[in-house]
TIBA-380047 format. One record per residue (C-alpha): y, z, x; residue number from 1; residue in three letters. Coordinates in nm, 3 decimals. Layout:
% TIBA-380047
py->Y, pz->Z, px->X, resi->NUM, resn->ALA
...
//
This chain:
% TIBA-380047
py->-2.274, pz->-4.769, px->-0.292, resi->1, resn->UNK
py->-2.416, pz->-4.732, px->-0.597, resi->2, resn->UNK
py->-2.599, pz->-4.443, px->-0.765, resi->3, resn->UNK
py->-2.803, pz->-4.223, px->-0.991, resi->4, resn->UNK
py->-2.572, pz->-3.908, px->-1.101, resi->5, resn->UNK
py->-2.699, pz->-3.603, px->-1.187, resi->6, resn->UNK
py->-2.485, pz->-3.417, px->-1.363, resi->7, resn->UNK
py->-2.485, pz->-3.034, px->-1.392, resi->8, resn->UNK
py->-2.236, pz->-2.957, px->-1.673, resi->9, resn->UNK
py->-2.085, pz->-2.581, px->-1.736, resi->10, resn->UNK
py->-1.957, pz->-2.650, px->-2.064, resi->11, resn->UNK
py->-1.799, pz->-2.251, px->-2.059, resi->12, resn->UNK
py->-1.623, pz->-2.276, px->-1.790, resi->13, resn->UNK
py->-1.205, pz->-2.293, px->-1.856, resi->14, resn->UNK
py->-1.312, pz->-2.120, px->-2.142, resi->15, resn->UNK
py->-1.432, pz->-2.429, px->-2.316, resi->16, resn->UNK
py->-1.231, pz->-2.715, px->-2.066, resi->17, resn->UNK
py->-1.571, pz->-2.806, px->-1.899, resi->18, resn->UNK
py->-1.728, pz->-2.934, px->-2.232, resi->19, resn->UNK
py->-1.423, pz->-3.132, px->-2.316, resi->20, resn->UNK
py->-1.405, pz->-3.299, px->-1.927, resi->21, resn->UNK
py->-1.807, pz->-3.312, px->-1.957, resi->22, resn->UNK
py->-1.780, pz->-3.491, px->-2.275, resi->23, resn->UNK
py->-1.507, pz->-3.738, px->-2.121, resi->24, resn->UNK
py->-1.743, pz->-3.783, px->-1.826, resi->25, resn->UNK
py->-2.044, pz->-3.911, px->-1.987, resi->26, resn->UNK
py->-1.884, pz->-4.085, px->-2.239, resi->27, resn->UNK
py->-1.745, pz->-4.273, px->-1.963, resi->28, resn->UNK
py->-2.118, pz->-4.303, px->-1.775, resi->29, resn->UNK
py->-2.261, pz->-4.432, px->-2.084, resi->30, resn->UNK
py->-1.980, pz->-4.697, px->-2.104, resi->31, resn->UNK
py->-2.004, pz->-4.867, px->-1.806, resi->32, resn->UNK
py->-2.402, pz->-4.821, px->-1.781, resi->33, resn->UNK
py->-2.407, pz->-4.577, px->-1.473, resi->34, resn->UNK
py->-2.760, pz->-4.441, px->-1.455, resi->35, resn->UNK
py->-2.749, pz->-4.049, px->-1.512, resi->36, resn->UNK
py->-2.939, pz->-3.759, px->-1.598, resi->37, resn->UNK
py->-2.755, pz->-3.462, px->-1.771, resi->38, resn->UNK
py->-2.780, pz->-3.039, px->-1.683, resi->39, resn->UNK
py->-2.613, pz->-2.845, px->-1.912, resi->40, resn->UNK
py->-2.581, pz->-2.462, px->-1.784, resi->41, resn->UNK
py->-2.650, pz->-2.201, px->-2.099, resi->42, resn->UNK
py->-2.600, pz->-1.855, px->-1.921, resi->43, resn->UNK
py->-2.452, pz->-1.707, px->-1.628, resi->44, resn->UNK
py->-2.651, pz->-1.818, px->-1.274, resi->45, resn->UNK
py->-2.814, pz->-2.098, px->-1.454, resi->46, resn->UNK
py->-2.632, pz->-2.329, px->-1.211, resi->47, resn->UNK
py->-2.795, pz->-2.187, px->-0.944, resi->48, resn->UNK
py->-3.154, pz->-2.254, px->-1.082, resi->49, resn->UNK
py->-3.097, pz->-2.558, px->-1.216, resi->50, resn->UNK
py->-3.020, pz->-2.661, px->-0.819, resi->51, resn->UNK
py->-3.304, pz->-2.489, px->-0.703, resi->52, resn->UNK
py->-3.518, pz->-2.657, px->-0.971, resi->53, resn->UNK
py->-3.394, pz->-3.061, px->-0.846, resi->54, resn->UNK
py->-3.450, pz->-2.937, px->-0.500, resi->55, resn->UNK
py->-3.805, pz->-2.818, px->-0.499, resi->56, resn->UNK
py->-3.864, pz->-3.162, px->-0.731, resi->57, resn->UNK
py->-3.706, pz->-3.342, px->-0.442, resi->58, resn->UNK
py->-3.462, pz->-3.535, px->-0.651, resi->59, resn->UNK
py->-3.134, pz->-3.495, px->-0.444, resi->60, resn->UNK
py->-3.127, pz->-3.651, px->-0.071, resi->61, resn->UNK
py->-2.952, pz->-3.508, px->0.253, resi->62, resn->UNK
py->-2.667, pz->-3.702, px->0.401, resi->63, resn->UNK
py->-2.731, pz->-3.813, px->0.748, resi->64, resn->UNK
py->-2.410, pz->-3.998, px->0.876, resi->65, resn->UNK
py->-2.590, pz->-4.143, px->1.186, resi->66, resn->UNK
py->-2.888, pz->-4.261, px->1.049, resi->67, resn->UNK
py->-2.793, pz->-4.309, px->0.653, resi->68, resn->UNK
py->-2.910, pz->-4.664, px->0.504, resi->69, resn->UNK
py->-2.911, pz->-4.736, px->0.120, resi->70, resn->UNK
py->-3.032, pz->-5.084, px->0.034, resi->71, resn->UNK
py->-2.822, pz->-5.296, px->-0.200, resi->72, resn->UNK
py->-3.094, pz->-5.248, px->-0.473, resi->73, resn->UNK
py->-3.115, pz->-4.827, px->-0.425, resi->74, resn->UNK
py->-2.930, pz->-4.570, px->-0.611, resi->75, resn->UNK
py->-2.863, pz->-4.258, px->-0.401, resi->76, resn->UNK
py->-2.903, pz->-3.979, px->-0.642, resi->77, resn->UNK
py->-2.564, pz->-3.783, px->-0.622, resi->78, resn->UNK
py->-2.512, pz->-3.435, px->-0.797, resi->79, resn->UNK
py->-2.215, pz->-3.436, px->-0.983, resi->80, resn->UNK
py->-2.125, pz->-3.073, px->-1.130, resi->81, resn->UNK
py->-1.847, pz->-3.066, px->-1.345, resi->82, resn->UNK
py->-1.699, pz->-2.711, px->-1.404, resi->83, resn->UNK
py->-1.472, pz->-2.475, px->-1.263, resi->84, resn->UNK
py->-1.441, pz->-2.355, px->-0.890, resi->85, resn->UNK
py->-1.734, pz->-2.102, px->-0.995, resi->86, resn->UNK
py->-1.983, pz->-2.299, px->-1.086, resi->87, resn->UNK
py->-1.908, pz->-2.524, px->-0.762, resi->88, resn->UNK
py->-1.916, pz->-2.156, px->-0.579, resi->89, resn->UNK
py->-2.230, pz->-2.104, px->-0.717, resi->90, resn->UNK
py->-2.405, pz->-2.450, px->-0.678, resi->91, resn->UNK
py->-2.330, pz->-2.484, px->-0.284, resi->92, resn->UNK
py->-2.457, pz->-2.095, px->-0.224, resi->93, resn->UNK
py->-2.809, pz->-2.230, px->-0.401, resi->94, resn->UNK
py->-2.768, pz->-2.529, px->-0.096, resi->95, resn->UNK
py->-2.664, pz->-2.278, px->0.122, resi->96, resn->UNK
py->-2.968, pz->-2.016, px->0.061, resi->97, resn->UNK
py->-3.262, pz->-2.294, px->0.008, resi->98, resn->UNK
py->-3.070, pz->-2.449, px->0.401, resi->99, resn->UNK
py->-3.019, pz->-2.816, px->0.210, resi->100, resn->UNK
py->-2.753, pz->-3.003, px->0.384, resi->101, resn->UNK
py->-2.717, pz->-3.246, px->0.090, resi->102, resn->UNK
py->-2.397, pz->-3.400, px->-0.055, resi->103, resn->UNK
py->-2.178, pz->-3.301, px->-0.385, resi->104, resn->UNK
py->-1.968, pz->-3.441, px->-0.648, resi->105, resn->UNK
py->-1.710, pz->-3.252, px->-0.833, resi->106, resn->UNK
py->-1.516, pz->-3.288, px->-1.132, resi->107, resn->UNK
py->-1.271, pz->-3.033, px->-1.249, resi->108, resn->UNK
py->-1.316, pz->-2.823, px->-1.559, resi->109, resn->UNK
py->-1.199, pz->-2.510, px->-1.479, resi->110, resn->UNK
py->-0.899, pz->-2.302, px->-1.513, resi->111, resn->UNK
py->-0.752, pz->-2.304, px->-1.174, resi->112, resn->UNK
py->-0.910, pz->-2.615, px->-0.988, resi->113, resn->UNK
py->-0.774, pz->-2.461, px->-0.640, resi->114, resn->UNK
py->-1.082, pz->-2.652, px->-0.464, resi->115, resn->UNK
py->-0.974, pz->-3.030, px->-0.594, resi->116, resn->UNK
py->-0.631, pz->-2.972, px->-0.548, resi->117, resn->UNK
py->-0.731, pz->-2.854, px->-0.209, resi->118, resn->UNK
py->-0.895, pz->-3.146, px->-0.083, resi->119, resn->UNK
py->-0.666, pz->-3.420, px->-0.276, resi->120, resn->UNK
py->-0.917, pz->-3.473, px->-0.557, resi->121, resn->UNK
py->-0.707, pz->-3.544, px->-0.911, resi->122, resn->UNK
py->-0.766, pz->-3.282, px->-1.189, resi->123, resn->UNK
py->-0.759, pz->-3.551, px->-1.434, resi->124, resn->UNK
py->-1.138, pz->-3.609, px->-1.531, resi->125, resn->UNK
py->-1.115, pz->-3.983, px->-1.535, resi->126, resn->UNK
py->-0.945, pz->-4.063, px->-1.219, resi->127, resn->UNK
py->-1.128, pz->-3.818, px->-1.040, resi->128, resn->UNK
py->-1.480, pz->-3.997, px->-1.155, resi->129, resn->UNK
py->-1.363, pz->-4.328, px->-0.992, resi->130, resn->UNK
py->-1.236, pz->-4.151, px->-0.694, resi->131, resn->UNK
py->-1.639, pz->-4.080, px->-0.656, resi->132, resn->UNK
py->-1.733, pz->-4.381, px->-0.762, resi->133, resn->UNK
py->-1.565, pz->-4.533, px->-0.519, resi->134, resn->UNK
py->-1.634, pz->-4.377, px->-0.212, resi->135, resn->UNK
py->-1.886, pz->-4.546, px->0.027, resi->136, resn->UNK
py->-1.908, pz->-4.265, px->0.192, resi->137, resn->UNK
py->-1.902, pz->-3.801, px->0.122, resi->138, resn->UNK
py->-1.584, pz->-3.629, px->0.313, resi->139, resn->UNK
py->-1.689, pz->-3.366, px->0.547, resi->140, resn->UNK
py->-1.492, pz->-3.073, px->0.416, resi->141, resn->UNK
py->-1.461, pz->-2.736, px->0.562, resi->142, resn->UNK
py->-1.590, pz->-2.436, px->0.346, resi->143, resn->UNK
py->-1.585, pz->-2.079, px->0.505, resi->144, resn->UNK
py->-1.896, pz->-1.866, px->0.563, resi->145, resn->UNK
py->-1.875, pz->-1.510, px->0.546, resi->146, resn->UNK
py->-2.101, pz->-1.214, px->0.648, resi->147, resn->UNK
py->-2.016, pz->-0.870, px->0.501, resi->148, resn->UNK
py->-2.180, pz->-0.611, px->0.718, resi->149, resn->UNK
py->-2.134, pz->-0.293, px->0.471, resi->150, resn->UNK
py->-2.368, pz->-0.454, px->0.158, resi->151, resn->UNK
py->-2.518, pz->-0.655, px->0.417, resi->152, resn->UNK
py->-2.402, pz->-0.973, px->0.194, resi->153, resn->UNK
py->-2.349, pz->-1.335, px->0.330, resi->154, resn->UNK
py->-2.197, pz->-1.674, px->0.143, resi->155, resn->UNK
py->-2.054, pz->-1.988, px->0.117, resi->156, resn->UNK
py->-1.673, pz->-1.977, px->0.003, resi->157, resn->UNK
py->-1.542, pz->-2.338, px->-0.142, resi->158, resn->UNK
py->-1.166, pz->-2.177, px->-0.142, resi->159, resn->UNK
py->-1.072, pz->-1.847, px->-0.009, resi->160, resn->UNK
py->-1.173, pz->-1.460, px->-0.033, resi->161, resn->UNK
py->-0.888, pz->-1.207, px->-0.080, resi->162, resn->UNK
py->-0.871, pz->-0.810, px->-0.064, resi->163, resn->UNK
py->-0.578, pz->-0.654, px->-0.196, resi->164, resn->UNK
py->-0.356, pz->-0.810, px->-0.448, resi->165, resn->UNK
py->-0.533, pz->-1.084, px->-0.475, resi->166, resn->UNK
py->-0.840, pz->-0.934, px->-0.558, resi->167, resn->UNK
py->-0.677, pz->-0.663, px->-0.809, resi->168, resn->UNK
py->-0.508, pz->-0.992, px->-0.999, resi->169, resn->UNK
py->-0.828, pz->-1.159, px->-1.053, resi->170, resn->UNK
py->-1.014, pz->-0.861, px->-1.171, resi->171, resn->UNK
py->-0.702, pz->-0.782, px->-1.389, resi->172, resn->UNK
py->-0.685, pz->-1.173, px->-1.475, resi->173, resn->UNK
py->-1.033, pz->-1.179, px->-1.568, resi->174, resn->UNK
py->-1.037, pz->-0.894, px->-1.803, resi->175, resn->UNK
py->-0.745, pz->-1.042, px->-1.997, resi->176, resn->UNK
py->-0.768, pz->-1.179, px->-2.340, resi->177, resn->UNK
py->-0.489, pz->-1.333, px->-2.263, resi->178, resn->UNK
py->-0.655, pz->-1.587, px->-1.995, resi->179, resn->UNK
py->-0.891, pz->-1.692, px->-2.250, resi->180, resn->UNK
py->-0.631, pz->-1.765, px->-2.531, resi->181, resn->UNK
py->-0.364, pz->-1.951, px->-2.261, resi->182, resn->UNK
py->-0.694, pz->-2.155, px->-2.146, resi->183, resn->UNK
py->-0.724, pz->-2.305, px->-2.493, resi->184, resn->UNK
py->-0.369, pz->-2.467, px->-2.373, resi->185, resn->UNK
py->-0.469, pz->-2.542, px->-2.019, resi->186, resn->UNK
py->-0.198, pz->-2.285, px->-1.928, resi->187, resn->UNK
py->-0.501, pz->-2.079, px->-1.718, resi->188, resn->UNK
py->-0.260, pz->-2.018, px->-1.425, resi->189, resn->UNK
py->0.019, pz->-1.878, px->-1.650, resi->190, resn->UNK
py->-0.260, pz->-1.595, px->-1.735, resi->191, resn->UNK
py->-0.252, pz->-1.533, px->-1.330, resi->192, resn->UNK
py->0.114, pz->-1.510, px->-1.291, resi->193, resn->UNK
py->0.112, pz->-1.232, px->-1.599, resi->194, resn->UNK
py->-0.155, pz->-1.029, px->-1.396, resi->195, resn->UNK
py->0.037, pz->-1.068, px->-1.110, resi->196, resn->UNK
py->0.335, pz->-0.895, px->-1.287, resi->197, resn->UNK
py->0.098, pz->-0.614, px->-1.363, resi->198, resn->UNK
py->-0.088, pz->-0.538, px->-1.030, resi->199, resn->UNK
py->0.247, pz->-0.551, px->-0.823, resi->200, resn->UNK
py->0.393, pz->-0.230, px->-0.986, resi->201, resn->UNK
py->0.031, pz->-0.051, px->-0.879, resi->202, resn->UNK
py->-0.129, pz->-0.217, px->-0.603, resi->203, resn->UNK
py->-0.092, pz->0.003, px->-0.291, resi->204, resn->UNK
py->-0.086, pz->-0.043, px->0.080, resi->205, resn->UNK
py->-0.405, pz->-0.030, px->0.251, resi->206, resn->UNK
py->-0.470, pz->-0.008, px->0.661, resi->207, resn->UNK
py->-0.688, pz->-0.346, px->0.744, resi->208, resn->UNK
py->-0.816, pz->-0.425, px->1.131, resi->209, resn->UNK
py->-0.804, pz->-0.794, px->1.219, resi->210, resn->UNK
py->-0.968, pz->-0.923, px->1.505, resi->211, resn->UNK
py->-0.854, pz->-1.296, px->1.629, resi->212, resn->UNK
py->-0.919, pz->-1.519, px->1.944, resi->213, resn->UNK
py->-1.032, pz->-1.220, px->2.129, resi->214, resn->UNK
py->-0.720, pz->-0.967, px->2.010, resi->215, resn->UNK
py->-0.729, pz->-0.697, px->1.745, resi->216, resn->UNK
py->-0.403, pz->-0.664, px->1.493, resi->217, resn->UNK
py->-0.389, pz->-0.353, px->1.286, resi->218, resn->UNK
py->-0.168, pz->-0.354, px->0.965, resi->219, resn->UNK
py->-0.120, pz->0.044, px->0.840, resi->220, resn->UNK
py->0.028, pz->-0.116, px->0.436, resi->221, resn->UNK
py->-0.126, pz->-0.467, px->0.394, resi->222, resn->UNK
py->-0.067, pz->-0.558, px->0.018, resi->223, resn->UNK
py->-0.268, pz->-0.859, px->0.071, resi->224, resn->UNK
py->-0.546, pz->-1.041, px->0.257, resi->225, resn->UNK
py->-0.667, pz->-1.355, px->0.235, resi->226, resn->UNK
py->-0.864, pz->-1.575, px->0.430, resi->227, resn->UNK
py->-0.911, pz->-1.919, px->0.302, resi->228, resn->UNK
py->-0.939, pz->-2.324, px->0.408, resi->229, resn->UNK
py->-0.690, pz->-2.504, px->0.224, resi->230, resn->UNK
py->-0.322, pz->-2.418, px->0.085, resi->231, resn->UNK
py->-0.394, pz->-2.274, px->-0.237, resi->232, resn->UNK
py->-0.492, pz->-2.000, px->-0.452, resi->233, resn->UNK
py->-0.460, pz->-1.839, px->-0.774, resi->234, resn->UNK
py->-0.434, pz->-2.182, px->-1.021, resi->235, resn->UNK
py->-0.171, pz->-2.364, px->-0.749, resi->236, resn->UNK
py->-0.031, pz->-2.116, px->-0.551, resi->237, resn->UNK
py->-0.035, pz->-2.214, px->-0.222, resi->238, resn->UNK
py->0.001, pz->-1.890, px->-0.006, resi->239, resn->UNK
py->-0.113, pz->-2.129, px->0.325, resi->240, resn->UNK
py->0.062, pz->-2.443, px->0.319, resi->241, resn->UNK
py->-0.020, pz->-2.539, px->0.680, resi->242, resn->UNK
py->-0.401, pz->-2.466, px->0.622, resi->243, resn->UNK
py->-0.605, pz->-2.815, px->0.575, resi->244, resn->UNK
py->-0.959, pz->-2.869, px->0.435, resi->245, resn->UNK
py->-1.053, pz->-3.111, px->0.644, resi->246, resn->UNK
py->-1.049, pz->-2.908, px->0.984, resi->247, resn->UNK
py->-1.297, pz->-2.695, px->1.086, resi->248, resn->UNK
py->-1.111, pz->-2.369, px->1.115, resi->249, resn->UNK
py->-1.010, pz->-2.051, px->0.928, resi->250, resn->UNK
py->-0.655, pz->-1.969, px->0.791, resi->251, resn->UNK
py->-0.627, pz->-1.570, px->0.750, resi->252, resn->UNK
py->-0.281, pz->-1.454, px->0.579, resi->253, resn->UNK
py->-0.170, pz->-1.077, px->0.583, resi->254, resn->UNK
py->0.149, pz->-0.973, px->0.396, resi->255, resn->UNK
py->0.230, pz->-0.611, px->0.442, resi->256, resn->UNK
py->0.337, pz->-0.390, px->0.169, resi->257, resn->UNK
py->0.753, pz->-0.379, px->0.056, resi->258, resn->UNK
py->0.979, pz->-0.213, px->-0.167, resi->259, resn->UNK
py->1.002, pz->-0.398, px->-0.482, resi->260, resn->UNK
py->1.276, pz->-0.588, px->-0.465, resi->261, resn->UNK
py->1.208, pz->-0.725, px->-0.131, resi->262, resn->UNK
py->0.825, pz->-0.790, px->-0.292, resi->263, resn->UNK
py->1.024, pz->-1.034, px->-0.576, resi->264, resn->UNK
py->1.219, pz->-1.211, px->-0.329, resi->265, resn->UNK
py->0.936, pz->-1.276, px->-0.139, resi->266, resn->UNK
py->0.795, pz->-1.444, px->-0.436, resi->267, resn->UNK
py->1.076, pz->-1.675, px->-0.490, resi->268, resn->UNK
py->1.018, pz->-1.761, px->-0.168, resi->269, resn->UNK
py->0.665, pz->-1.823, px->-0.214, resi->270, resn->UNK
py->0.785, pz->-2.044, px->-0.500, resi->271, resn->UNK
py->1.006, pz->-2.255, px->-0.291, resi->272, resn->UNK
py->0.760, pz->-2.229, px->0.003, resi->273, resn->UNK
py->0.982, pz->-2.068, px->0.251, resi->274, resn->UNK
py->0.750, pz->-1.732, px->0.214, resi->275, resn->UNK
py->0.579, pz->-1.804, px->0.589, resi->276, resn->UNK
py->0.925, pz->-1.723, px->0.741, resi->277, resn->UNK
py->0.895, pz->-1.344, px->0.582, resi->278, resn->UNK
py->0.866, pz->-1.100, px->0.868, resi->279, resn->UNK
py->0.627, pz->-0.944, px->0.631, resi->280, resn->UNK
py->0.386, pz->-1.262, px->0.586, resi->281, resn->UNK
py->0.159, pz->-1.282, px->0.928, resi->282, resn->UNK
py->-0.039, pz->-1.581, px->0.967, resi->283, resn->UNK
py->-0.406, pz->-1.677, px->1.199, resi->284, resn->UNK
py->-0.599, pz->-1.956, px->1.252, resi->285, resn->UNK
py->-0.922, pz->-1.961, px->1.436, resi->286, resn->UNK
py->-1.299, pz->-2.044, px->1.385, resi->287, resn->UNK
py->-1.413, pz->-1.704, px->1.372, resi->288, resn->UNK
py->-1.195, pz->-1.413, px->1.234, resi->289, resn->UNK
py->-1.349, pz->-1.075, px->1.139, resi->290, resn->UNK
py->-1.159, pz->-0.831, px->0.905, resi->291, resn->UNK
py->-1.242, pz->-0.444, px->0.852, resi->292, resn->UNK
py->-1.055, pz->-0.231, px->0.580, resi->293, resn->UNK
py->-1.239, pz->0.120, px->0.524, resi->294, resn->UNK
py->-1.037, pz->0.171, px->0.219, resi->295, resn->UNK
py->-1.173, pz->0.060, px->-0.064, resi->296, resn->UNK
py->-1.001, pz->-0.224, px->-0.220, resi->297, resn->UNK
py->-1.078, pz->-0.510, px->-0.486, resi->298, resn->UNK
py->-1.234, pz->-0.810, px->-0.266, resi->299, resn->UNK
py->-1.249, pz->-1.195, px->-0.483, resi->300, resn->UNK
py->-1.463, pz->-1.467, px->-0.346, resi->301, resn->UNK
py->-1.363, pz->-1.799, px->-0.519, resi->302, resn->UNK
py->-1.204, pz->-1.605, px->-0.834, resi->303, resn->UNK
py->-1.550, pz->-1.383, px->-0.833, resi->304, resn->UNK
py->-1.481, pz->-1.013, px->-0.831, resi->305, resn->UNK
py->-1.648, pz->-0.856, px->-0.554, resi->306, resn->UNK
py->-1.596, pz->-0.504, px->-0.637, resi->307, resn->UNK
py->-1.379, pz->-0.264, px->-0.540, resi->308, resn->UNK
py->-1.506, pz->-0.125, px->-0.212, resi->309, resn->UNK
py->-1.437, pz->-0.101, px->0.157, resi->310, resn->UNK
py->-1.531, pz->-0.450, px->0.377, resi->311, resn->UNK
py->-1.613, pz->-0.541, px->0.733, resi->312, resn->UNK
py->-1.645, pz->-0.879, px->0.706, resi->313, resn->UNK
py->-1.607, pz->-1.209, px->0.933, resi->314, resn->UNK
py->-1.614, pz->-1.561, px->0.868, resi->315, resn->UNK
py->-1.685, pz->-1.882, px->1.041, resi->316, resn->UNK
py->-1.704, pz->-2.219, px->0.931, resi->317, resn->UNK
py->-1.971, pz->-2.452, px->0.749, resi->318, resn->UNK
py->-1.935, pz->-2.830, px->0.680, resi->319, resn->UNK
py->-2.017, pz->-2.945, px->0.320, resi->320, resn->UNK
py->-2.027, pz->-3.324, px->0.212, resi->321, resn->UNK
py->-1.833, pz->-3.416, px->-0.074, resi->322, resn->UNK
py->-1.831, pz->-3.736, px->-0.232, resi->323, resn->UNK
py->-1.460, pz->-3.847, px->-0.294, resi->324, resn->UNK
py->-1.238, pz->-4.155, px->-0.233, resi->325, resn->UNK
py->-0.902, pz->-3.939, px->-0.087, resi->326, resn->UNK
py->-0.585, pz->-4.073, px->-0.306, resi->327, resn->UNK
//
């Protein structure tokens, strides 16, 4: 397969990374004579519009697996965005909203890079570039799909939305200067793992409602709620080991609120990945799950603060193409 890249660069995000990985990139594409045509995002949404804008022109193609043919002498133009899980967030909810089933390349230039590391997709710039370049063929990978009946507010979710802890740790995380001076080190998640230090003396218990292959499971002190499609979160944390990307299903996990010593065991735990066998730590799978909490509590989509506020929201599934060569 061979192709024309277009390549959507945010050079912000990782608080600078994605220019040095965007710089690697077409250094590289210039090298070995790859035909390409370069995006560079200048302000926040700009992803979004440059999408919208190669849509409407009609220079990206769907990906039909039954009836796909590519001639030995066509290039199949393939968006490549290089960036953090954000910009990737925002790109496929452009696809999403304009109902374009069409396939995406990813190179990762973010902080956390939960969504390669996810799917098996190296966060080393180079090797991930030739794990597109040779594919013959996208990945079908699962991304969740949420509809939030309070704000009336729908999405695509590349990695997992959390109320609770979560939530408060990102907002707290993303208000820290010290994110965006550990960034300059590529030490993003060690910014994470301060917050969380932070947000565990004050986050609270909160009653949640989850409602799962036809049952309902109510939690009086959940600390934390996340649903989510692969293993990790919060820069390589993987709070669902057994979830996978590749199936078309929803992993929900609900730990309920504990006194703080049990709360740091349960982290080493987590560390050593022995955390699902916590009487605390409840874990669902289906393809639908719904979720109602009436108190109001931080929500994160992707590492995107929601707001603090109270949800009823339920997901279901939605397959997105992604062009990769699995190590």
């Amino acid at each position: 397969m061979k192709f024309h890249f277009h390549v959507l660069v945010n050079q912000a995000s990782g608080s600078g990374r994605g220019q040095k990985v965007g710089e690697k990139i077409i250094a590289l594409l210039e090298d070995k004579k790859f035909a390409h045509t370069l995006y560079f995002t200048d302000h926040a949404g700009h992803e979004r519009e440059l999408v919208r804008n190669l849509v409407f022109e009609d220079v990206l193609a769907p990906w039909d697996p039954e009836n796909q043919t590519i001639g030995d002498d066509q290039l199949f133009p393939l968006l490549m965005v290089i960036g953090g899980d954000g910009t990737l967030h925002q790109v496929l909810n452009e696809l999403y909203r304009l109902n374009k089933d069409i396939p995406v390349s990813y190179i990762p230039g973010g902080s956390g890079n939960d969504f390669a590391r996810g799917i098996g997709l190296s966060p080393q710039p180079e090797k991930a570039f030739w794990q597109i370049v040779q594919a013959q063929e996208p990945q079908a990978v699962n991304n969740l799909l949420y509809d939030e009946k309070i704000q009336a507010e729908t999405g695509v979710v590349i990695n997992n939305v959390g109320i609770g802890l979560d939530a408060a740790i990102v907002n707290a995380t993303n208000d820290s200067l010290t994110k965006q001076q550990l960034n300059k080190y590529n030490l993003g998640s060690l910014a994470y793992i301060i917050s969380i230090v932070k947000v565990l003396f004050t986050q609270k218990g909160f009653p949640i409602l989850v409602e799962v292959n036809g049952a309902e499971y109510a939690y009086n002190k959940a600390f934390l709620c996340t649903t989510t499609n692969h293993p990790y979160f919060g820069g390589g944390v993987a709070i669902a080991p057994m979830a996978k990307a590749d199936k078309p299903n929803i992993d929900l996990v609900v730990i309920e609120r504990i006194n703080m010593l049990k709360i740091f065991w349960l982290i080493i735990k987590l560390i050593r990945k022995t955390h699902t066998t916590s009487k605390y730590y409840h874990h669902f799978n289906s393809s639908k799950i719904r979720i109602v909490s009436t108190v109001p509590e931080y929500g994160q989509a992707d590492g995107e603060v929601m707001g603090k506020r109270p949800f009823d929201i339920t997901f279901t599934t939605k397959k997105q193409w992604v062009w990769y060569k699995k190590d």
